[in-house]
mmCIF file of the N, C-alpha and C atoms, coordinates in Angstrom:
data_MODEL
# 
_entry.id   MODEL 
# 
loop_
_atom_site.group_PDB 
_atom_site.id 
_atom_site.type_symbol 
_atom_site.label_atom_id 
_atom_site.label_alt_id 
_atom_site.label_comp_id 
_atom_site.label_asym_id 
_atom_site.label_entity_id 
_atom_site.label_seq_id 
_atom_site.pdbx_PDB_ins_code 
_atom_site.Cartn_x 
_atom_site.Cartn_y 
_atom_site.Cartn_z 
_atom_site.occupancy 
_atom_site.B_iso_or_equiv 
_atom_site.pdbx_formal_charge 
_atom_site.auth_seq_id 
_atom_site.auth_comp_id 
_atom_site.auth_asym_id 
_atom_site.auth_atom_id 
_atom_site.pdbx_PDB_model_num 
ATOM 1   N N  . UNK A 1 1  ? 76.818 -23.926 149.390 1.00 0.00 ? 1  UNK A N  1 
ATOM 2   C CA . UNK A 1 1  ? 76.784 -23.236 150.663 1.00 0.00 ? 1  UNK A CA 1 
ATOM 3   C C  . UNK A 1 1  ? 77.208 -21.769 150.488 1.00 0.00 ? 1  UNK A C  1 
ATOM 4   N N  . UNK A 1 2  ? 77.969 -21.552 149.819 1.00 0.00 ? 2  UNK A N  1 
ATOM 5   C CA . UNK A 1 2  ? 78.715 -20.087 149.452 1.00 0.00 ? 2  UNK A CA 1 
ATOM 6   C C  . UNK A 1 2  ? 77.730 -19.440 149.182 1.00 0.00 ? 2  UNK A C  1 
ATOM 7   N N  . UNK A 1 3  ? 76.433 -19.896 147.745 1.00 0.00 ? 3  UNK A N  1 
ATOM 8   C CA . UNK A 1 3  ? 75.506 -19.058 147.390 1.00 0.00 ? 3  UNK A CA 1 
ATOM 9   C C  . UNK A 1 3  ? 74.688 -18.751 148.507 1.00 0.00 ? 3  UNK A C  1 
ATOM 10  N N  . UNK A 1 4  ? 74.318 -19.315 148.829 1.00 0.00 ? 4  UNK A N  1 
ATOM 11  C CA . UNK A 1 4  ? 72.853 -19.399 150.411 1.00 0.00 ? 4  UNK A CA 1 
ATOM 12  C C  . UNK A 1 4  ? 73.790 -18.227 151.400 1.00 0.00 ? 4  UNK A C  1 
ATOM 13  N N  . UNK A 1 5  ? 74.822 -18.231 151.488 1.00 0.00 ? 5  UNK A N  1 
ATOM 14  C CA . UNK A 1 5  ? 75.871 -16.936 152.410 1.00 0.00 ? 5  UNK A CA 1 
ATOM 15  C C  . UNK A 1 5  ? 75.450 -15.574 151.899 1.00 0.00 ? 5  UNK A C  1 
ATOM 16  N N  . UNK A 1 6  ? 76.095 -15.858 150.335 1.00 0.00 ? 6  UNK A N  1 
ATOM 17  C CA . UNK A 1 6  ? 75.882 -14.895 149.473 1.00 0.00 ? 6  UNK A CA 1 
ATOM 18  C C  . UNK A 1 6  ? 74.921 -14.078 149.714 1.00 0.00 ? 6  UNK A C  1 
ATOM 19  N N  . UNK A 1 7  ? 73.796 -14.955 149.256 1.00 0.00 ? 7  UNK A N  1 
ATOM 20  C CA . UNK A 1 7  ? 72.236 -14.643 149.228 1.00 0.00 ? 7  UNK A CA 1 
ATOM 21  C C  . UNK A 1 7  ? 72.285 -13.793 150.479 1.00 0.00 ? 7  UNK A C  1 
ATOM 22  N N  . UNK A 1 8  ? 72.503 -14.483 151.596 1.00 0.00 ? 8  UNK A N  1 
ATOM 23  C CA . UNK A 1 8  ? 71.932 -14.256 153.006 1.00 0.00 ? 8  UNK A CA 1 
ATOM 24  C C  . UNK A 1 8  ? 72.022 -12.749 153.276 1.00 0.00 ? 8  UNK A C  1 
ATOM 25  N N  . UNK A 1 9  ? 73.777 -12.599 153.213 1.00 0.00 ? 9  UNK A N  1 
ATOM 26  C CA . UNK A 1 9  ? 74.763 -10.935 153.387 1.00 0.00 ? 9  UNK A CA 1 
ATOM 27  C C  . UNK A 1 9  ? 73.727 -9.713  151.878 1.00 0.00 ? 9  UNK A C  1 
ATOM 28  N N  . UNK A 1 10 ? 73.647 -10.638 151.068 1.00 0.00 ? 10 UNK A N  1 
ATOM 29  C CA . UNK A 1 10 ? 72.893 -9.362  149.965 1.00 0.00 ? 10 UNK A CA 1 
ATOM 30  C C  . UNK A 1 10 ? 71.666 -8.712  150.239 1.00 0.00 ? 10 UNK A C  1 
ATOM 31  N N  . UNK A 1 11 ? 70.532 -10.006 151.253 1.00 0.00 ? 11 UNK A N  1 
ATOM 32  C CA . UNK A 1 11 ? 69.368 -9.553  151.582 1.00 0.00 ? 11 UNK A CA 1 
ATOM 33  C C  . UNK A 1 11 ? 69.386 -9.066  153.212 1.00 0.00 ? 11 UNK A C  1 
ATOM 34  N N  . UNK A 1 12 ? 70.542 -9.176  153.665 1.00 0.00 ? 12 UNK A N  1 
ATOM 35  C CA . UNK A 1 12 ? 70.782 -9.296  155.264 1.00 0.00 ? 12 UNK A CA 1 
ATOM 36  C C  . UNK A 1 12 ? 69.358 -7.702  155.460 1.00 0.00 ? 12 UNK A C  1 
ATOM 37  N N  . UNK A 1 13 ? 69.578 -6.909  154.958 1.00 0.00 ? 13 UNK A N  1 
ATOM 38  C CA . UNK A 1 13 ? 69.046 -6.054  155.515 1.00 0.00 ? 13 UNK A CA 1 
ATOM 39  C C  . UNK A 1 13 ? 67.091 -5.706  155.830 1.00 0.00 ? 13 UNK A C  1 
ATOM 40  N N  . UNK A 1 14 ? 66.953 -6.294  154.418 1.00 0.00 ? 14 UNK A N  1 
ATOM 41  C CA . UNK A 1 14 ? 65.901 -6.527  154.296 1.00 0.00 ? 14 UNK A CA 1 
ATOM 42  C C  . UNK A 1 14 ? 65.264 -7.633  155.097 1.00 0.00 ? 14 UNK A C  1 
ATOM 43  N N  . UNK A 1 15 ? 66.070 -9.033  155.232 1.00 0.00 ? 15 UNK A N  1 
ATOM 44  C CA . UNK A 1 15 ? 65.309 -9.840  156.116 1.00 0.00 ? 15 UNK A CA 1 
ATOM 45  C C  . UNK A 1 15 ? 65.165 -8.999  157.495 1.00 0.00 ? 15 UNK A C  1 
ATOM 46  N N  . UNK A 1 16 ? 66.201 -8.302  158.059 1.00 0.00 ? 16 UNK A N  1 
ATOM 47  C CA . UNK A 1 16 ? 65.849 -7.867  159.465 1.00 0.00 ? 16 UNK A CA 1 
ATOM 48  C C  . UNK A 1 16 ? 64.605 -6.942  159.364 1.00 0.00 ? 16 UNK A C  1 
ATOM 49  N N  . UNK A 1 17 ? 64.504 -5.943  158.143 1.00 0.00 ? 17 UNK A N  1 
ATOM 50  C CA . UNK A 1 17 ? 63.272 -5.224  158.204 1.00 0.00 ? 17 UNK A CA 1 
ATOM 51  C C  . UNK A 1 17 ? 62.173 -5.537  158.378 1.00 0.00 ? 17 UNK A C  1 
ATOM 52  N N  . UNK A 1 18 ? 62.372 -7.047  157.673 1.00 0.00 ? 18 UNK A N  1 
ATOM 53  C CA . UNK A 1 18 ? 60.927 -8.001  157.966 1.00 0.00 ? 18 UNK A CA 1 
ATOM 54  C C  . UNK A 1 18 ? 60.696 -8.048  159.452 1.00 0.00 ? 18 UNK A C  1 
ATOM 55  N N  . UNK A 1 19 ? 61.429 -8.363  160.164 1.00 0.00 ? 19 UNK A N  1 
ATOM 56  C CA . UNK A 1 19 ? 61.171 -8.759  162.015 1.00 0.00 ? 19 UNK A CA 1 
ATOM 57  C C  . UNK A 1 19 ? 61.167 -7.087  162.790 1.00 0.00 ? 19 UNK A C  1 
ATOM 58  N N  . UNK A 1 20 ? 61.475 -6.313  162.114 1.00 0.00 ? 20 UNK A N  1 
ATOM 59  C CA . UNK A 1 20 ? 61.414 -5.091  162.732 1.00 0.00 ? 20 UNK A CA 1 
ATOM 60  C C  . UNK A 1 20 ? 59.856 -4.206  162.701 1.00 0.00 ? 20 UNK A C  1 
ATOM 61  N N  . UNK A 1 21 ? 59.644 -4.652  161.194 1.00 0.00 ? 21 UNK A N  1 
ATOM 62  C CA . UNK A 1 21 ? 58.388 -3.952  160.963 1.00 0.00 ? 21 UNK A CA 1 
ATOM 63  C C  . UNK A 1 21 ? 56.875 -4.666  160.702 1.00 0.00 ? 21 UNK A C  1 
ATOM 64  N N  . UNK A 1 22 ? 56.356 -4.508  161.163 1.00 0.00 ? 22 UNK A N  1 
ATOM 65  C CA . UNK A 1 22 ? 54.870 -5.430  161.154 1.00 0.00 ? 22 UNK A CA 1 
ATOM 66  C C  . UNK A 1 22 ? 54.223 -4.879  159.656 1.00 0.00 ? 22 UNK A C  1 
ATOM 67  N N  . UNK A 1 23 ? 54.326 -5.119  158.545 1.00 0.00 ? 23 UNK A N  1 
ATOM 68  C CA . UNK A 1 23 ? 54.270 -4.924  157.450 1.00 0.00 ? 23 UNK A CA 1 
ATOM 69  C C  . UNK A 1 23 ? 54.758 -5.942  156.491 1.00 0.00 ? 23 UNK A C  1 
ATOM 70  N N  . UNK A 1 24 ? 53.525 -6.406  155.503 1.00 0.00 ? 24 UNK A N  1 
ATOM 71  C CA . UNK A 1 24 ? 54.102 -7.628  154.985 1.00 0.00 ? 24 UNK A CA 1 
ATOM 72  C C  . UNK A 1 24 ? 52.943 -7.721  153.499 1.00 0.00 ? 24 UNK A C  1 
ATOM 73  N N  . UNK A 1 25 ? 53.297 -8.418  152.713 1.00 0.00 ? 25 UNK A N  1 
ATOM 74  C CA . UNK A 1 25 ? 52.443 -8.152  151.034 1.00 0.00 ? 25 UNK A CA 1 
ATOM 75  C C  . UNK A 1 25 ? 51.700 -9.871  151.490 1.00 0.00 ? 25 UNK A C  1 
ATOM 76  N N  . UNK A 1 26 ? 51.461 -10.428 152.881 1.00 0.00 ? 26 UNK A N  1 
ATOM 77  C CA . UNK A 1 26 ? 50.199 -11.333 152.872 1.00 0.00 ? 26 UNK A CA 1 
ATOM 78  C C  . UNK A 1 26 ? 48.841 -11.388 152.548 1.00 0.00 ? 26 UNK A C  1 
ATOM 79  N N  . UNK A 1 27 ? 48.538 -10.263 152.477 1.00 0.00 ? 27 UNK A N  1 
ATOM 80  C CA . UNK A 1 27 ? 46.766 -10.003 152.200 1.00 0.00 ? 27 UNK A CA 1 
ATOM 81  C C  . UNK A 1 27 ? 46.592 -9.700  150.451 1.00 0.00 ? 27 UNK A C  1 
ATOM 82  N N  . UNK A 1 28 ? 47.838 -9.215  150.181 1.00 0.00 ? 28 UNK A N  1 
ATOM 83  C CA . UNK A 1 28 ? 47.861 -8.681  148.909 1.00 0.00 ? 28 UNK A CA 1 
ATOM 84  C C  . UNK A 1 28 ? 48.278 -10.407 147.934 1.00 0.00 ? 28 UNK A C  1 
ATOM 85  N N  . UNK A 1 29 ? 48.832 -10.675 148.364 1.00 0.00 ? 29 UNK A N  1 
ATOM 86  C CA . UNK A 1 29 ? 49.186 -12.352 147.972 1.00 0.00 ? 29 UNK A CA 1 
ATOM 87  C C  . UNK A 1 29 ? 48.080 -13.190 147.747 1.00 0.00 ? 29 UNK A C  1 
ATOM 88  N N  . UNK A 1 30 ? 46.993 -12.981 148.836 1.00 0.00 ? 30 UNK A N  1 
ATOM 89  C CA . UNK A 1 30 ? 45.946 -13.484 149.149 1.00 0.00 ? 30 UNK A CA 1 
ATOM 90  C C  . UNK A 1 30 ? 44.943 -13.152 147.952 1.00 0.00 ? 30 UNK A C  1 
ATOM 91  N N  . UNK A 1 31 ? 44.806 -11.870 147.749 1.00 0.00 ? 31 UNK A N  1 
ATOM 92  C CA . UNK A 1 31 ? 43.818 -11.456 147.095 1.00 0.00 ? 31 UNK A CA 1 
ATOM 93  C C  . UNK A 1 31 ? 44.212 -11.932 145.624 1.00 0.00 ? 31 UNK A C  1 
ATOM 94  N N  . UNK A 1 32 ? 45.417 -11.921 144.629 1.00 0.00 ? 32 UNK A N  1 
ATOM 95  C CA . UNK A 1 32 ? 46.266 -12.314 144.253 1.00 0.00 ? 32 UNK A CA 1 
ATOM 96  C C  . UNK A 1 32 ? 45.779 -13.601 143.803 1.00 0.00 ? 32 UNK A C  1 
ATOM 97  N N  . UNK A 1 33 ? 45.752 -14.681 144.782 1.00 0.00 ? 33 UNK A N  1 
ATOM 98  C CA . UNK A 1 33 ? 45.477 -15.914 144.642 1.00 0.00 ? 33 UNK A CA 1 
ATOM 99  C C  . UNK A 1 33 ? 44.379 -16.312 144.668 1.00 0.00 ? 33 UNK A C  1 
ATOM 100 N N  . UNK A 1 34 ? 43.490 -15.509 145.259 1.00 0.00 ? 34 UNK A N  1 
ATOM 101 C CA . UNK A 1 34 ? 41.770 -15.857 145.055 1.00 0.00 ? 34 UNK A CA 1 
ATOM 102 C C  . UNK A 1 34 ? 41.570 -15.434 143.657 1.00 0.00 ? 34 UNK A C  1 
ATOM 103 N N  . UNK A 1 35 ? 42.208 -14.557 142.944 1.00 0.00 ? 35 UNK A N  1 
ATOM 104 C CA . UNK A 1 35 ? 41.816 -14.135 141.708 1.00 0.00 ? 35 UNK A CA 1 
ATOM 105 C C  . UNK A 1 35 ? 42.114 -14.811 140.695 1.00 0.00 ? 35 UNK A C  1 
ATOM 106 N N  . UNK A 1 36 ? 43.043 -15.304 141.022 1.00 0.00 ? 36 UNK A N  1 
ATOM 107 C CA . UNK A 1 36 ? 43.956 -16.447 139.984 1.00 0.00 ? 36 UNK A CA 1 
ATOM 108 C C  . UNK A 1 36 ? 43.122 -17.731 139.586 1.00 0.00 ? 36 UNK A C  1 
ATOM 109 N N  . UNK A 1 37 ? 42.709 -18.217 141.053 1.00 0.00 ? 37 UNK A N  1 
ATOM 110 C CA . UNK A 1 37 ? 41.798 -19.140 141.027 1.00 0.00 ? 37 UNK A CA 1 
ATOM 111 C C  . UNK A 1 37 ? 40.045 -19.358 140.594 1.00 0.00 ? 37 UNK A C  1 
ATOM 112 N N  . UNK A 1 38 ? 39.880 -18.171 140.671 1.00 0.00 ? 38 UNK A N  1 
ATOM 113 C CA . UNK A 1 38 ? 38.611 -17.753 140.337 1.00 0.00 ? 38 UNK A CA 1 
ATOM 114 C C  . UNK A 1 38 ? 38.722 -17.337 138.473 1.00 0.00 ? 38 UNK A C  1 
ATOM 115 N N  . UNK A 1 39 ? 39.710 -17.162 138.041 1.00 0.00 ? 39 UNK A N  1 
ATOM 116 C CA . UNK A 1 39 ? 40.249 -17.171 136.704 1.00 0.00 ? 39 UNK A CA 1 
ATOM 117 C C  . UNK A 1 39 ? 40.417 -18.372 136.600 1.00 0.00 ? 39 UNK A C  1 
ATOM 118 N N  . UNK A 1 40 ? 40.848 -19.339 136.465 1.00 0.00 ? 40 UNK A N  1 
ATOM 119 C CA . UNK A 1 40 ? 40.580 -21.093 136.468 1.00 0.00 ? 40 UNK A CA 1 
ATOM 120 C C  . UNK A 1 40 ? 39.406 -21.359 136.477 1.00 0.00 ? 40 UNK A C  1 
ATOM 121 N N  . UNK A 1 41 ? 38.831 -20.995 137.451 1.00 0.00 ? 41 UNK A N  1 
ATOM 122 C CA . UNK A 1 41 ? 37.019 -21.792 137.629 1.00 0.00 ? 41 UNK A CA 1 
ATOM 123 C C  . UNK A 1 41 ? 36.334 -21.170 136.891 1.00 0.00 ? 41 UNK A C  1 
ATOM 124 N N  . UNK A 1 42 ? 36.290 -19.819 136.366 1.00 0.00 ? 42 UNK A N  1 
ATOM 125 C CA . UNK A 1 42 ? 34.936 -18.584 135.437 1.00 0.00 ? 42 UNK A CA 1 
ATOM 126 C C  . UNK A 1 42 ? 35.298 -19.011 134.100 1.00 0.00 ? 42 UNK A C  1 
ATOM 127 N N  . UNK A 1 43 ? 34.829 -19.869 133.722 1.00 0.00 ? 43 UNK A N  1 
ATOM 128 C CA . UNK A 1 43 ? 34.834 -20.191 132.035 1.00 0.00 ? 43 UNK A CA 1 
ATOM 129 C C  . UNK A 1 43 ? 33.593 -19.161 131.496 1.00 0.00 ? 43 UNK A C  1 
ATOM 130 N N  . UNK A 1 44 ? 32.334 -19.161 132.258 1.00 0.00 ? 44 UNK A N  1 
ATOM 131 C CA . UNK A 1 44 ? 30.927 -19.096 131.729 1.00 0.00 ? 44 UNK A CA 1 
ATOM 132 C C  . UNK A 1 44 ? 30.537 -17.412 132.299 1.00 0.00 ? 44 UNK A C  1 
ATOM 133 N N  . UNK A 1 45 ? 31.276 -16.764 132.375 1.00 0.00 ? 45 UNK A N  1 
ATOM 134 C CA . UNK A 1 45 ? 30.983 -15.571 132.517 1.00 0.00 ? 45 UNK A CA 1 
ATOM 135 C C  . UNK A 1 45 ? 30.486 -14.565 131.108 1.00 0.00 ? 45 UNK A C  1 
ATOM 136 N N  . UNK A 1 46 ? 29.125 -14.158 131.686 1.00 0.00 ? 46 UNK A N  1 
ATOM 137 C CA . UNK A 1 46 ? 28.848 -13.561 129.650 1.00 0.00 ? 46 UNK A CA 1 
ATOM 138 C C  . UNK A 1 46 ? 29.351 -12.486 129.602 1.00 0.00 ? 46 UNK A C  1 
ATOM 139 N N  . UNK A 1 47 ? 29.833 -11.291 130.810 1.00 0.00 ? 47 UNK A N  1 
ATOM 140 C CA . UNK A 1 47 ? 30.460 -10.274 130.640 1.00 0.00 ? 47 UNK A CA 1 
ATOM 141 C C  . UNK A 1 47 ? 31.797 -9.606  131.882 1.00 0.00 ? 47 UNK A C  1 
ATOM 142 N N  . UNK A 1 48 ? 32.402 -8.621  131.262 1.00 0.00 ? 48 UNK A N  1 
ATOM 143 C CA . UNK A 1 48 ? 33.169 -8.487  131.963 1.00 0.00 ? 48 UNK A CA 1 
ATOM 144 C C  . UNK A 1 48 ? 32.657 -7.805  133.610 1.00 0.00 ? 48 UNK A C  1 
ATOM 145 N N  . UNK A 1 49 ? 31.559 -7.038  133.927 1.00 0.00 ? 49 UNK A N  1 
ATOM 146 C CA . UNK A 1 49 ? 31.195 -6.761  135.004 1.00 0.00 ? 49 UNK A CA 1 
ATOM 147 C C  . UNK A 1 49 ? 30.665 -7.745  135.867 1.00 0.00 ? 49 UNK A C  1 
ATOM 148 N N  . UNK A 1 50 ? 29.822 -8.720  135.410 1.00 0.00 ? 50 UNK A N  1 
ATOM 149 C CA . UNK A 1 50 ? 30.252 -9.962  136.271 1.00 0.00 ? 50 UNK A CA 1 
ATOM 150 C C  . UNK A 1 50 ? 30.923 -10.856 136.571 1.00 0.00 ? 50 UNK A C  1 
ATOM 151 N N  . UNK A 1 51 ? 31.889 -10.750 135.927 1.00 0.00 ? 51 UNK A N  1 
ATOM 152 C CA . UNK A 1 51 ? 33.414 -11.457 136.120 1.00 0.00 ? 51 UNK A CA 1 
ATOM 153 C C  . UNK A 1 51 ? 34.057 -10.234 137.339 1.00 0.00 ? 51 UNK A C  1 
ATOM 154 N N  . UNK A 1 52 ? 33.868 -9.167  137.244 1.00 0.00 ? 52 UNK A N  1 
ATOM 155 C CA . UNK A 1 52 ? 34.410 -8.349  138.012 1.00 0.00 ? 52 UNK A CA 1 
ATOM 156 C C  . UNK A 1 52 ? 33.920 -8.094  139.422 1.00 0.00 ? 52 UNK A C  1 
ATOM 157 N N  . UNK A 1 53 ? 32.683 -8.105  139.367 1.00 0.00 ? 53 UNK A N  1 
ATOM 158 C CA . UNK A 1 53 ? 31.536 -7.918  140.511 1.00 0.00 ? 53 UNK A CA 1 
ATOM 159 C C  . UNK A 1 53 ? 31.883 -9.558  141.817 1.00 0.00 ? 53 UNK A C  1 
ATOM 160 N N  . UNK A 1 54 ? 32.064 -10.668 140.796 1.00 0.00 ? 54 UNK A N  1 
ATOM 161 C CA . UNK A 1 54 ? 32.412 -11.587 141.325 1.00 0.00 ? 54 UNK A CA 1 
ATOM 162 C C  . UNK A 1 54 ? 34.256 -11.843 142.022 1.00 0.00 ? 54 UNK A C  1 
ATOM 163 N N  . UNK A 1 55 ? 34.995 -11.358 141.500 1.00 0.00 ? 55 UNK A N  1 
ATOM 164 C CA . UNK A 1 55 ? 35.981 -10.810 142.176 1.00 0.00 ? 55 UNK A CA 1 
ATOM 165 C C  . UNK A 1 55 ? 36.080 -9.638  142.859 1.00 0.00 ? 55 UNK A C  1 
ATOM 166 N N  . UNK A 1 56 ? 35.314 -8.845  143.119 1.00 0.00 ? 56 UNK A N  1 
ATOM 167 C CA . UNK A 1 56 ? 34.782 -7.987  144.232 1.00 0.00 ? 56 UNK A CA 1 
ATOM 168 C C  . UNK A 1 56 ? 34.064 -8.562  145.574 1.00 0.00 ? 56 UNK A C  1 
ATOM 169 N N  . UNK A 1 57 ? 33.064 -9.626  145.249 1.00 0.00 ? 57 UNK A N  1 
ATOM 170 C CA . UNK A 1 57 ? 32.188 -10.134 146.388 1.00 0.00 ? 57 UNK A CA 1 
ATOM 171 C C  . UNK A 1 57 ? 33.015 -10.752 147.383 1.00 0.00 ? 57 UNK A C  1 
ATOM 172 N N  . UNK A 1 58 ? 34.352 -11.181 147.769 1.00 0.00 ? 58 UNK A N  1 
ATOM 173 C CA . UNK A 1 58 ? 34.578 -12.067 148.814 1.00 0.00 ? 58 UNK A CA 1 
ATOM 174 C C  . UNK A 1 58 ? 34.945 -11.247 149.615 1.00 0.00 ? 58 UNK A C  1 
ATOM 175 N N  . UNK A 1 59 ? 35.447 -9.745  149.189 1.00 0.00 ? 59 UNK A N  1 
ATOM 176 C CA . UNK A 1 59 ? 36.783 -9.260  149.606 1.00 0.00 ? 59 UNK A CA 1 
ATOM 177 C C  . UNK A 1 59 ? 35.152 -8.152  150.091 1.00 0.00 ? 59 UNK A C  1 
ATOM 178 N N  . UNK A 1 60 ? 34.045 -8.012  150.590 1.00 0.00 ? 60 UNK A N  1 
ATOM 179 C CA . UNK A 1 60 ? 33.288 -7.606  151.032 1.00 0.00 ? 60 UNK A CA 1 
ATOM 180 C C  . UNK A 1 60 ? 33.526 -5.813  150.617 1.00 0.00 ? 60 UNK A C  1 
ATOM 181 N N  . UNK A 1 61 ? 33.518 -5.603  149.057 1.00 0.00 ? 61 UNK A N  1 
ATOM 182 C CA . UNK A 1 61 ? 33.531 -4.117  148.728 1.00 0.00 ? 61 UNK A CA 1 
ATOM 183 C C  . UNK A 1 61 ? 32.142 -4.440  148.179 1.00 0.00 ? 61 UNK A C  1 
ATOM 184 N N  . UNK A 1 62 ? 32.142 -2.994  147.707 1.00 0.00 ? 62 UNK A N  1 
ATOM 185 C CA . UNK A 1 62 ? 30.453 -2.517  147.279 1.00 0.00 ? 62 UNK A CA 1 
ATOM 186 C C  . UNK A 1 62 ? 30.619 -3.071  145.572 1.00 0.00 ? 62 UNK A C  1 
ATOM 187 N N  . UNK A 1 63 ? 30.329 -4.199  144.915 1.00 0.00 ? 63 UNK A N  1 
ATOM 188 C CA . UNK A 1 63 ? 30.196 -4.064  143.377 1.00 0.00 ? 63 UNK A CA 1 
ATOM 189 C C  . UNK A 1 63 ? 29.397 -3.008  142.856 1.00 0.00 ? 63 UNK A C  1 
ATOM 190 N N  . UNK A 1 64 ? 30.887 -2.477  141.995 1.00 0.00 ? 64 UNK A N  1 
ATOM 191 C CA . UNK A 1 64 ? 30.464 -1.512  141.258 1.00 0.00 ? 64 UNK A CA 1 
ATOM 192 C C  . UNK A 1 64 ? 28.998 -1.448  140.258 1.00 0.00 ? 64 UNK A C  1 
ATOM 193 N N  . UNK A 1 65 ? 28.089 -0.727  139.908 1.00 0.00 ? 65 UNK A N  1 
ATOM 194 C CA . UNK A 1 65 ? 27.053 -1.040  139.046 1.00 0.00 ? 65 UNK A CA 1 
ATOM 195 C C  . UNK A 1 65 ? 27.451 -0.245  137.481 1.00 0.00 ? 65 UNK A C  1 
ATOM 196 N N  . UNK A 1 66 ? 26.594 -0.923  136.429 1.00 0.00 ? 66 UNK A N  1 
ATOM 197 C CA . UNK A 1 66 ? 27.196 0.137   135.459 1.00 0.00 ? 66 UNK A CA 1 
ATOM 198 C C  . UNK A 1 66 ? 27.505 1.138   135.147 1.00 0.00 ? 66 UNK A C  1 
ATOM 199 N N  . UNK A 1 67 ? 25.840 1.511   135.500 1.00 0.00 ? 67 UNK A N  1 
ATOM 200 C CA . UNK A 1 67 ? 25.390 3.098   135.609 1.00 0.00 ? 67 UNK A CA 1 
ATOM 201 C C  . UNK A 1 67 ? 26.370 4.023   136.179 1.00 0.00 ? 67 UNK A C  1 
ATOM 202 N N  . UNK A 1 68 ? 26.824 3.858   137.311 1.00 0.00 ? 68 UNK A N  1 
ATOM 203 C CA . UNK A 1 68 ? 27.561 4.661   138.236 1.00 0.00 ? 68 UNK A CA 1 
ATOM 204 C C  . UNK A 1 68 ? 29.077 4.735   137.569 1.00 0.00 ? 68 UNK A C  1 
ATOM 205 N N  . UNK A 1 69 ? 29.685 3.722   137.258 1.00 0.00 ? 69 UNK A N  1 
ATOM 206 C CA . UNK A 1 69 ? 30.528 3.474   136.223 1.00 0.00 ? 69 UNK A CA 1 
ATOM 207 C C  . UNK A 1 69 ? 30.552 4.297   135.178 1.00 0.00 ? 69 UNK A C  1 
ATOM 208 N N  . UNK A 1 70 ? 29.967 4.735   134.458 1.00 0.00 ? 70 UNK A N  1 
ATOM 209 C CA . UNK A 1 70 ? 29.636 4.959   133.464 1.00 0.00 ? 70 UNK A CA 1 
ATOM 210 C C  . UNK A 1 70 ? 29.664 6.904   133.420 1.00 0.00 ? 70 UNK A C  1 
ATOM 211 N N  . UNK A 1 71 ? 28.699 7.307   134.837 1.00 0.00 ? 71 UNK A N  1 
ATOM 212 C CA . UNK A 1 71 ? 28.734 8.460   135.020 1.00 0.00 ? 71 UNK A CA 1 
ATOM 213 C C  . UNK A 1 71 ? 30.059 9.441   135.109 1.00 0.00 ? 71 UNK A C  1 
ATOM 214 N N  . UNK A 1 72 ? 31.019 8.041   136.015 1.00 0.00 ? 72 UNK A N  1 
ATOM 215 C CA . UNK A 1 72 ? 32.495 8.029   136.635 1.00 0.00 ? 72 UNK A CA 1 
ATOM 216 C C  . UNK A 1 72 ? 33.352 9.031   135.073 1.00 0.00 ? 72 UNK A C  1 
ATOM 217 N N  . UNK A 1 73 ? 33.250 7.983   134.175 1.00 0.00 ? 73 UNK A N  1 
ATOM 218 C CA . UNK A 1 73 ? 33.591 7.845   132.972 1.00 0.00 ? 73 UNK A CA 1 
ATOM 219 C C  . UNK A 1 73 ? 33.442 9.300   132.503 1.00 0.00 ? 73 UNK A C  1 
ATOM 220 N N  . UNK A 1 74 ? 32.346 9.803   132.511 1.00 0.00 ? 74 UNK A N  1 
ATOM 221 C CA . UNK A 1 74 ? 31.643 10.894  131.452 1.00 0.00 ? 74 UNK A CA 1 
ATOM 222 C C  . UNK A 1 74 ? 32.578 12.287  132.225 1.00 0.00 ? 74 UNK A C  1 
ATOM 223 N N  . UNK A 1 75 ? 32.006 12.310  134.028 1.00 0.00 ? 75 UNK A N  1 
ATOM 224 C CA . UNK A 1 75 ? 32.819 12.961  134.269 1.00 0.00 ? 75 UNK A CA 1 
ATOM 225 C C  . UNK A 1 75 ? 34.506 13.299  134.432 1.00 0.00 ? 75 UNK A C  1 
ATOM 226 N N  . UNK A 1 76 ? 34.927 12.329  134.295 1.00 0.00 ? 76 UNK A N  1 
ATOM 227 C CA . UNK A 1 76 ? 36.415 12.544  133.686 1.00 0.00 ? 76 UNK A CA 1 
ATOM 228 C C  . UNK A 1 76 ? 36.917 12.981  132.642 1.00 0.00 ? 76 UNK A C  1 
ATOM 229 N N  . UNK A 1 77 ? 36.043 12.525  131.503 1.00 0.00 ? 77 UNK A N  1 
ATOM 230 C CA . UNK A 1 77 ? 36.186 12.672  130.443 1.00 0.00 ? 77 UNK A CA 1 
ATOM 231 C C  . UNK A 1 77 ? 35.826 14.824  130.399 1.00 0.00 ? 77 UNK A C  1 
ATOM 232 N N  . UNK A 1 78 ? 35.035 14.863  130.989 1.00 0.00 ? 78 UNK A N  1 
ATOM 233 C CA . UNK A 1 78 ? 34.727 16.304  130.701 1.00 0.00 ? 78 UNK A CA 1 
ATOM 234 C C  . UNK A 1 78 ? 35.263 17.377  131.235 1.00 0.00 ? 78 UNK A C  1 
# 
């Protein structure tokens, strides 16, 4: 019981920040865990851009293409 006190008074501040502020690492957890899982299931992926493109598709962004990738690349580099 002492530790769980302990605990409680060390984080006291932070738990209240939680109820104060509408801000929270749920979506980021989320994404997190779809990836994890999708790393379990992709044995048969022949490369890394469709392993990537496919952890891009749920989360409704634009998969990146090589080409464009690639341009990204050159101009940094220069």
């Amino acid at each position: 019981m002492r530790t769980s006190l302990k605990t409680l008074r060390k984080y006291l501040r932070f738990i209240e920040n939680s109820f104060i502020y509408p801000y929270n690492n749920g979506r980021i957890e989320g994404i997190n865990n779809k990836i994890n899982v999708l790393n379990r299931v992709a044995y048969g992926y022949r490369n890394f851009q469709n392993y990537k493109n496919r952890i891009i598709l749920p989360f409704k962004l634009k998969p990146a293409d090589k080409q464009s990738e690639q341009k990204q690349l050159r101009s940094k580099a220069a």
